[in-house]
Jmol script that loads the backbone (N, CA, C; Angstrom):
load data "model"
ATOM      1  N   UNK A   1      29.504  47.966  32.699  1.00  0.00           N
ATOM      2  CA  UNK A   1      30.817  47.867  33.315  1.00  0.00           C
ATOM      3  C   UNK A   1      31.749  47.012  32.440  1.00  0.00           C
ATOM      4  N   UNK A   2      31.067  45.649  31.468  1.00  0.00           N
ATOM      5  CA  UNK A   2      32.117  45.105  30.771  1.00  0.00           C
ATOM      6  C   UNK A   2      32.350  45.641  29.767  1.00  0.00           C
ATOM      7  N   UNK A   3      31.573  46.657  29.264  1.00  0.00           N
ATOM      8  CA  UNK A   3      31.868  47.467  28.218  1.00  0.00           C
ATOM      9  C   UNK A   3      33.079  48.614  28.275  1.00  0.00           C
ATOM     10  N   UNK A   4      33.127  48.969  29.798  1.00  0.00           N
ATOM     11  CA  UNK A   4      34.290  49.922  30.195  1.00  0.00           C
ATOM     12  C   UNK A   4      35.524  49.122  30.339  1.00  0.00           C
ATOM     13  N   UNK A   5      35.222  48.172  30.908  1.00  0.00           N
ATOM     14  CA  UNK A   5      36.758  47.411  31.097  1.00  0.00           C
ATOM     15  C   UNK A   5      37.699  47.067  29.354  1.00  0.00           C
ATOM     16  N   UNK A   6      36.550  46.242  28.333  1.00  0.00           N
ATOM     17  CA  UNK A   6      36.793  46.262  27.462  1.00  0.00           C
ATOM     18  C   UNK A   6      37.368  47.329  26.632  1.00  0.00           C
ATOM     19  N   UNK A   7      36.962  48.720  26.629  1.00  0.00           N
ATOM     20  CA  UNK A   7      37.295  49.711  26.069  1.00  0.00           C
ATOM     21  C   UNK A   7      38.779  50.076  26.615  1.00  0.00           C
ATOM     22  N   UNK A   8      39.045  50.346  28.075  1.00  0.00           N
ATOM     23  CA  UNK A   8      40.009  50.306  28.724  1.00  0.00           C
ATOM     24  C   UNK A   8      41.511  49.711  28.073  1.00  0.00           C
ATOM     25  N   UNK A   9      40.970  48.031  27.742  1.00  0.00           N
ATOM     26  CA  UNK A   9      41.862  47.122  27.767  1.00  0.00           C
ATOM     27  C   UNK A   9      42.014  47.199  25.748  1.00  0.00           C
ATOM     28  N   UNK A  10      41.129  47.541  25.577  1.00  0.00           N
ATOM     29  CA  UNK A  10      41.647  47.609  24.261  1.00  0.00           C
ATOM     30  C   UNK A  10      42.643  49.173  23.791  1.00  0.00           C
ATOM     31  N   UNK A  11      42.299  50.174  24.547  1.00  0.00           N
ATOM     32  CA  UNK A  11      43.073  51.609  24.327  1.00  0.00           C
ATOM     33  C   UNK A  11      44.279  50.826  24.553  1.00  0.00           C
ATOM     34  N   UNK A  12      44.540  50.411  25.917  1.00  0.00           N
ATOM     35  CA  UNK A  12      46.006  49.774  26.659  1.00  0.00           C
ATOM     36  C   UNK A  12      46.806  49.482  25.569  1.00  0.00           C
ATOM     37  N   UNK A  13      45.759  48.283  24.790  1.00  0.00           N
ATOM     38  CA  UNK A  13      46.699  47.187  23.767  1.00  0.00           C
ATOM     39  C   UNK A  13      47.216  48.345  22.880  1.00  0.00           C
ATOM     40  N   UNK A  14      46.836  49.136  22.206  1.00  0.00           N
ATOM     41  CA  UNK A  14      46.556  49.617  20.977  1.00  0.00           C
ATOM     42  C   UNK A  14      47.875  50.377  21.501  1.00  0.00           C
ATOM     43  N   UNK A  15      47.248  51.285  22.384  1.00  0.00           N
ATOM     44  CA  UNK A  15      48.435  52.343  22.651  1.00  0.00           C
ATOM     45  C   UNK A  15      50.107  52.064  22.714  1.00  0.00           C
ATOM     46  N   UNK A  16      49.783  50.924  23.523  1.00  0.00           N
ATOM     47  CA  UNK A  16      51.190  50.143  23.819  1.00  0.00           C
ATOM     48  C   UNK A  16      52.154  49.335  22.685  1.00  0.00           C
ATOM     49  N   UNK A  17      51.352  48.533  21.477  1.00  0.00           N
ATOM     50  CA  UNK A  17      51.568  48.137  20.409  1.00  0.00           C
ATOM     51  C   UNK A  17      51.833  49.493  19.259  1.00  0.00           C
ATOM     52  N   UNK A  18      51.529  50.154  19.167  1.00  0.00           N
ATOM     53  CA  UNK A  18      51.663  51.918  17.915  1.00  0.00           C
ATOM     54  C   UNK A  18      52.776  52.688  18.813  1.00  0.00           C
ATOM     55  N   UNK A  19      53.352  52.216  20.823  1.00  0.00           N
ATOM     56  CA  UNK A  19      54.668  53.583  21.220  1.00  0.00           C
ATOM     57  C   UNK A  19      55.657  52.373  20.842  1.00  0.00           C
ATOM     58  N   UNK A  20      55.230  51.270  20.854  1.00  0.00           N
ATOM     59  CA  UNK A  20      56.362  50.025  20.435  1.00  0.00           C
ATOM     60  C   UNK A  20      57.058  49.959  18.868  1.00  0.00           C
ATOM     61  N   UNK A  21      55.955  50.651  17.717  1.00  0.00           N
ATOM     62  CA  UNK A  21      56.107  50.877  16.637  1.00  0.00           C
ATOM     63  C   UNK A  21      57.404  51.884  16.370  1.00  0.00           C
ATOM     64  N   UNK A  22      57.701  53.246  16.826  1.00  0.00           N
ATOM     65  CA  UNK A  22      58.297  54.008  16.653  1.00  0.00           C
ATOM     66  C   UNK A  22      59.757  53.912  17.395  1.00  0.00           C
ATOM     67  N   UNK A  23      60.083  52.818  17.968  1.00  0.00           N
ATOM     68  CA  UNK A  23      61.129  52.948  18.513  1.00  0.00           C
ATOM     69  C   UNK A  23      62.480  52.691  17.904  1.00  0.00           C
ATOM     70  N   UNK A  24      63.849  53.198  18.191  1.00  0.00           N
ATOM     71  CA  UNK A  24      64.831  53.317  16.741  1.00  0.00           C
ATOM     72  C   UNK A  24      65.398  51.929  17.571  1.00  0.00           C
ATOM     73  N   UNK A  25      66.476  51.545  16.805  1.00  0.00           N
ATOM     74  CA  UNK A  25      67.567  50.657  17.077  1.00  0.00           C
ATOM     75  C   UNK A  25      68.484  51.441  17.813  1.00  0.00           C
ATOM     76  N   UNK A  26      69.133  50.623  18.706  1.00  0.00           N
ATOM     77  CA  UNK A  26      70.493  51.075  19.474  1.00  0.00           C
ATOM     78  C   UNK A  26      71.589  51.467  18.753  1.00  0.00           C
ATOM     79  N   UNK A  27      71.897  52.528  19.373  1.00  0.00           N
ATOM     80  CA  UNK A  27      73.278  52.903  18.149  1.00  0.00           C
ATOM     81  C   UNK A  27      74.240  51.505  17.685  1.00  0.00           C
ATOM     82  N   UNK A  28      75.208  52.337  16.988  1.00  0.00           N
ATOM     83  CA  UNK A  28      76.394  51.355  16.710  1.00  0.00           C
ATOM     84  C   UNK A  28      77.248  51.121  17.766  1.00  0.00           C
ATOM     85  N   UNK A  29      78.291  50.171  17.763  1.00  0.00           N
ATOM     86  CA  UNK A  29      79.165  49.698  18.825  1.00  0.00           C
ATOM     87  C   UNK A  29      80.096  50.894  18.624  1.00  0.00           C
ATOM     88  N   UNK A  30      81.313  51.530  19.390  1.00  0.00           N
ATOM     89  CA  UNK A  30      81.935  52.700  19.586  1.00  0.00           C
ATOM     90  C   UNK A  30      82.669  52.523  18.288  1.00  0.00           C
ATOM     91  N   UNK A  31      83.324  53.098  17.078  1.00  0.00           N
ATOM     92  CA  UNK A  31      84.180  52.824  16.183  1.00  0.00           C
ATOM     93  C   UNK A  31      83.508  51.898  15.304  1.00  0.00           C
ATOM     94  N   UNK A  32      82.440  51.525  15.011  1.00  0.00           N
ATOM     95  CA  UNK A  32      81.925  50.428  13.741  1.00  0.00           C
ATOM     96  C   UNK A  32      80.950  51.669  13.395  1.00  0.00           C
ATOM     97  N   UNK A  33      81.958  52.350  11.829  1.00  0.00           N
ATOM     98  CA  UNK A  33      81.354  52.600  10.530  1.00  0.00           C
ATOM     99  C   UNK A  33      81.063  53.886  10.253  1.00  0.00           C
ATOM    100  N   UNK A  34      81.367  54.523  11.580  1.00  0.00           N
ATOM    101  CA  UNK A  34      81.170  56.152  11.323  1.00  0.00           C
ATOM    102  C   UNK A  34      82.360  56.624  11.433  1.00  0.00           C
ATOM    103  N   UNK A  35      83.603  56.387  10.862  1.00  0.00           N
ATOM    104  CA  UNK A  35      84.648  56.958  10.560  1.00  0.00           C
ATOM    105  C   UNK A  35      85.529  57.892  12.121  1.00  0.00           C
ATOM    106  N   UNK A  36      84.639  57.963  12.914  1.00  0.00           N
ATOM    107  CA  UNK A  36      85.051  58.808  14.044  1.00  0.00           C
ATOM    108  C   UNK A  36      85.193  57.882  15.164  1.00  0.00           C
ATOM    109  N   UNK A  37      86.069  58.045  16.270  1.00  0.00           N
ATOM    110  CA  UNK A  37      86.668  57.515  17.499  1.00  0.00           C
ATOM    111  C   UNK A  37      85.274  57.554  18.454  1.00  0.00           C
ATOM    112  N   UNK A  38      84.753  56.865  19.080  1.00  0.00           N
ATOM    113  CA  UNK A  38      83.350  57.298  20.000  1.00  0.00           C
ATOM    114  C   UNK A  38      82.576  56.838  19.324  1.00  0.00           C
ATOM    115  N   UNK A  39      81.725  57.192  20.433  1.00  0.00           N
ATOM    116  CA  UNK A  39      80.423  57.041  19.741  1.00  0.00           C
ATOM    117  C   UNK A  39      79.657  57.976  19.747  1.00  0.00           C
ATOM    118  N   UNK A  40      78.983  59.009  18.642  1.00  0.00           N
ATOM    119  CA  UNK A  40      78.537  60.151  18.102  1.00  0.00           C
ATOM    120  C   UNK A  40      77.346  60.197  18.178  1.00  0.00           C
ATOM    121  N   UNK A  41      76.760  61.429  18.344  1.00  0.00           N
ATOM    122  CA  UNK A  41      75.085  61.628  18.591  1.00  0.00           C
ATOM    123  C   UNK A  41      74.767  62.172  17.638  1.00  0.00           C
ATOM    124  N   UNK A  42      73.753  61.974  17.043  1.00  0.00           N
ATOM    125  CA  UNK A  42      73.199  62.893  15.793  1.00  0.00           C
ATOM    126  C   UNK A  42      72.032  63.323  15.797  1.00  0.00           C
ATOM    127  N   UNK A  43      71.163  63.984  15.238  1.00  0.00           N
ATOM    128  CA  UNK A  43      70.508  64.694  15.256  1.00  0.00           C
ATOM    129  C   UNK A  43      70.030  66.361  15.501  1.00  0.00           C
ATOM    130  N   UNK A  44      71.502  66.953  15.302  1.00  0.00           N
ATOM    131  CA  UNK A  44      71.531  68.017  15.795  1.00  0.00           C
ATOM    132  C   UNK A  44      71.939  68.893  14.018  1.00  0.00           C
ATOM    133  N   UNK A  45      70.789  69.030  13.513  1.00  0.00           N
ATOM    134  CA  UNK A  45      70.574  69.973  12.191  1.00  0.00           C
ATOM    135  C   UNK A  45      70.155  71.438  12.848  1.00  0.00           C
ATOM    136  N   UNK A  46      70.768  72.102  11.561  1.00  0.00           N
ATOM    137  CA  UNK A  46      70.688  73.773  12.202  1.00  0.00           C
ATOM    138  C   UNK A  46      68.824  74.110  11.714  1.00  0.00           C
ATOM    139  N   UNK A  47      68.293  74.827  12.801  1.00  0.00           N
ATOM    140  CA  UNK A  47      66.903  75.226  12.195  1.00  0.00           C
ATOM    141  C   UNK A  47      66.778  76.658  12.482  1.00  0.00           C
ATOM    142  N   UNK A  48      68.045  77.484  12.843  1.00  0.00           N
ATOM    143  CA  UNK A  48      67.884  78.835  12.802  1.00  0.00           C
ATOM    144  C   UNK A  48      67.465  79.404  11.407  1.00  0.00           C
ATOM    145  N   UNK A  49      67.501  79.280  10.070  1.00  0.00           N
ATOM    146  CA  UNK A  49      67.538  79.844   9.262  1.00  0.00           C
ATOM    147  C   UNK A  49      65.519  79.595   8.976  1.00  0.00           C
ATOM    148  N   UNK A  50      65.639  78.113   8.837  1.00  0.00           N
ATOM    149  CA  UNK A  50      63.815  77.776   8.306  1.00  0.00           C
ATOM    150  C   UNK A  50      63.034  78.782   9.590  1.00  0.00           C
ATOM    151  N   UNK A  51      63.482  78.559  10.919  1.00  0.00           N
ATOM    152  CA  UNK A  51      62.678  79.106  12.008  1.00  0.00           C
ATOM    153  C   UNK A  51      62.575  80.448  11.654  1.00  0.00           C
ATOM    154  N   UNK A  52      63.229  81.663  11.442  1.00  0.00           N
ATOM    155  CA  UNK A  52      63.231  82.890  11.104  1.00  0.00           C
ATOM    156  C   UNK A  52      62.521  82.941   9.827  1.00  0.00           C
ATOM    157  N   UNK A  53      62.325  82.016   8.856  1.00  0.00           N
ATOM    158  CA  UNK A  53      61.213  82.338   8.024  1.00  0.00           C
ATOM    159  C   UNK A  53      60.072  82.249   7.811  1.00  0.00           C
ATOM    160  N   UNK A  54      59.872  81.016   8.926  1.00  0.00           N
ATOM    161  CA  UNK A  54      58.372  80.830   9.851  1.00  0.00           C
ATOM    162  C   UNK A  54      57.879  81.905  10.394  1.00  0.00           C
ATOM    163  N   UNK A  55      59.136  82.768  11.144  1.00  0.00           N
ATOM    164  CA  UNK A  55      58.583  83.492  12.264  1.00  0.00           C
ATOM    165  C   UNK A  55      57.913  84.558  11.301  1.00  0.00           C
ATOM    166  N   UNK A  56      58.569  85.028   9.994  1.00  0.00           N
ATOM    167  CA  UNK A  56      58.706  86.104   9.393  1.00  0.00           C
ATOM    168  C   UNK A  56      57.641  85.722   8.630  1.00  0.00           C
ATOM    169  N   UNK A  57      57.210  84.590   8.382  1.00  0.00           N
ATOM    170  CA  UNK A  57      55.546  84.475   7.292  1.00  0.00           C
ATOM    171  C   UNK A  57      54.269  84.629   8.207  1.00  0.00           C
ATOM    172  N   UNK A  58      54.624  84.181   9.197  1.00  0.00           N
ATOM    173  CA  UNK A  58      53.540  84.350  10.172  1.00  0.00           C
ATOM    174  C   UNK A  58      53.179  85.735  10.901  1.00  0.00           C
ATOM    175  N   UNK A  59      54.120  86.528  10.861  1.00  0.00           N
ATOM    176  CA  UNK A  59      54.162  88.222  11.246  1.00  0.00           C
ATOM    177  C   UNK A  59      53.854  88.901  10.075  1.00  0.00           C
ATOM    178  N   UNK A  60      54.020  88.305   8.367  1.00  0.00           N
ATOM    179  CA  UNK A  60      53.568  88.896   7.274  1.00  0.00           C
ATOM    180  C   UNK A  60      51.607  88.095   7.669  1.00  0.00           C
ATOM    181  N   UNK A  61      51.985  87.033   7.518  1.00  0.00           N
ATOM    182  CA  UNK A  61      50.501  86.641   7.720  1.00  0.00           C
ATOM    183  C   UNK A  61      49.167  87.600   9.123  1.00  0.00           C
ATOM    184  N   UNK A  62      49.585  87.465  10.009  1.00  0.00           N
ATOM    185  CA  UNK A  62      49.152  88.509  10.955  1.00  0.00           C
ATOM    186  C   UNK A  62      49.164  90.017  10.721  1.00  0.00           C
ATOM    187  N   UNK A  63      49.640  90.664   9.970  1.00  0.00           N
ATOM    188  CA  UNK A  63      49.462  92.294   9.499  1.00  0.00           C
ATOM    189  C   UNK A  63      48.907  91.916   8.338  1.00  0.00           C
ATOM    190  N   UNK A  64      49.051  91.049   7.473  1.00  0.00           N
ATOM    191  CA  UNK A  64      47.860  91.119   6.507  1.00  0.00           C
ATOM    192  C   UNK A  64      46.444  90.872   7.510  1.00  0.00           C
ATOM    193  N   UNK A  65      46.156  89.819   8.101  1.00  0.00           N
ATOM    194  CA  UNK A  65      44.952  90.082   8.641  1.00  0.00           C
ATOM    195  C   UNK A  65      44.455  91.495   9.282  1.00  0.00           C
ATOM    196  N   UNK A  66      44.912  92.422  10.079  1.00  0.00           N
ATOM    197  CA  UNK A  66      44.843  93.019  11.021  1.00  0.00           C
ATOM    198  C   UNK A  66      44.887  94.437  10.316  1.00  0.00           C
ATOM    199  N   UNK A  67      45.418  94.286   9.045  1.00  0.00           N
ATOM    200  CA  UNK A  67      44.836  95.628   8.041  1.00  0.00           C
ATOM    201  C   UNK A  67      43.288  95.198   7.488  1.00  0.00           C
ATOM    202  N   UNK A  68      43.228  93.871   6.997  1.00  0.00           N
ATOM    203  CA  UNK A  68      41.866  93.718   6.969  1.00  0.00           C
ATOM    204  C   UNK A  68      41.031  93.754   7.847  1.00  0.00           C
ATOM    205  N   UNK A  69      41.199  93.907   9.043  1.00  0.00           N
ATOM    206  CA  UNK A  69      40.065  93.801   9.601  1.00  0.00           C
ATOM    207  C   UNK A  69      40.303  95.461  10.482  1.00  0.00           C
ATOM    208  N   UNK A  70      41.345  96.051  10.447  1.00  0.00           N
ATOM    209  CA  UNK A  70      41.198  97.307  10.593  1.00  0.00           C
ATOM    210  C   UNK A  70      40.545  98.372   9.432  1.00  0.00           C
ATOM    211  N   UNK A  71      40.339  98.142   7.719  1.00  0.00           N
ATOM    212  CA  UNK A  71      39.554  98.397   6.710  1.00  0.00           C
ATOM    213  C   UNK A  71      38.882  98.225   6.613  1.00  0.00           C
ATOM    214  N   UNK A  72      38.520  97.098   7.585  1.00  0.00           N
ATOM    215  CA  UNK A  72      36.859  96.992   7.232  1.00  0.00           C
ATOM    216  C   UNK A  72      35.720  97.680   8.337  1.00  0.00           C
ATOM    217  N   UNK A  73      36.494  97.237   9.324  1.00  0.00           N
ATOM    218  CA  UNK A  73      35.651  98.420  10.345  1.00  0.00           C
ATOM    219  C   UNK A  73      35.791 100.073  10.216  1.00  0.00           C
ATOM    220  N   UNK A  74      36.701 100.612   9.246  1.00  0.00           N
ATOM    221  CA  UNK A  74      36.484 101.993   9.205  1.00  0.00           C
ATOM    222  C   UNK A  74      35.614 102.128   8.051  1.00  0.00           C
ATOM    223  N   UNK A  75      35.412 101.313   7.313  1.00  0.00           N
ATOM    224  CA  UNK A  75      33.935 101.419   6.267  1.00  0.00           C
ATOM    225  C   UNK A  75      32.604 101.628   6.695  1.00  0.00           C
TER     226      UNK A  75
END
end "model"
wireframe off; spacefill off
backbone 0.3
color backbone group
């Protein structure tokens, strides 16, 4: 049982110390340094173009398999 509690209490620490790691800073104050009135959200990059070439390697990748393995069972 002190072996469970221990394990417990050490995931806790660990987990809680590594979601504390990743956290950003608060934006800027409204008007300090980004040239624009407000205060601006970012993170909004276009991924239509990379996504359609994902989709399109992975549909080349899947008919290459699926001729191989339709050639090989008619052998």
């Amino acid at each position: 049982m002190k072996k469970q509690i221990t394990t417990i209490l050490l995931t806790i620490a660990l987990t809680l110390s590594v979601s504390n790691g990743f956290t950003q800073p608060p934006p800027p104050p409204t008007g300090a340094g980004h040239g624009a009135s407000g205060n601006q959200t970012g993170g909004n990059a276009p991924i239509g173009s990379g996504l359609f070439i994902l989709l399109g390697l992975g549909a080349a990748y899947g008919g290459k398999k699926l001729y191989r393995l339709n050639s090989e069972e008619s052998l």
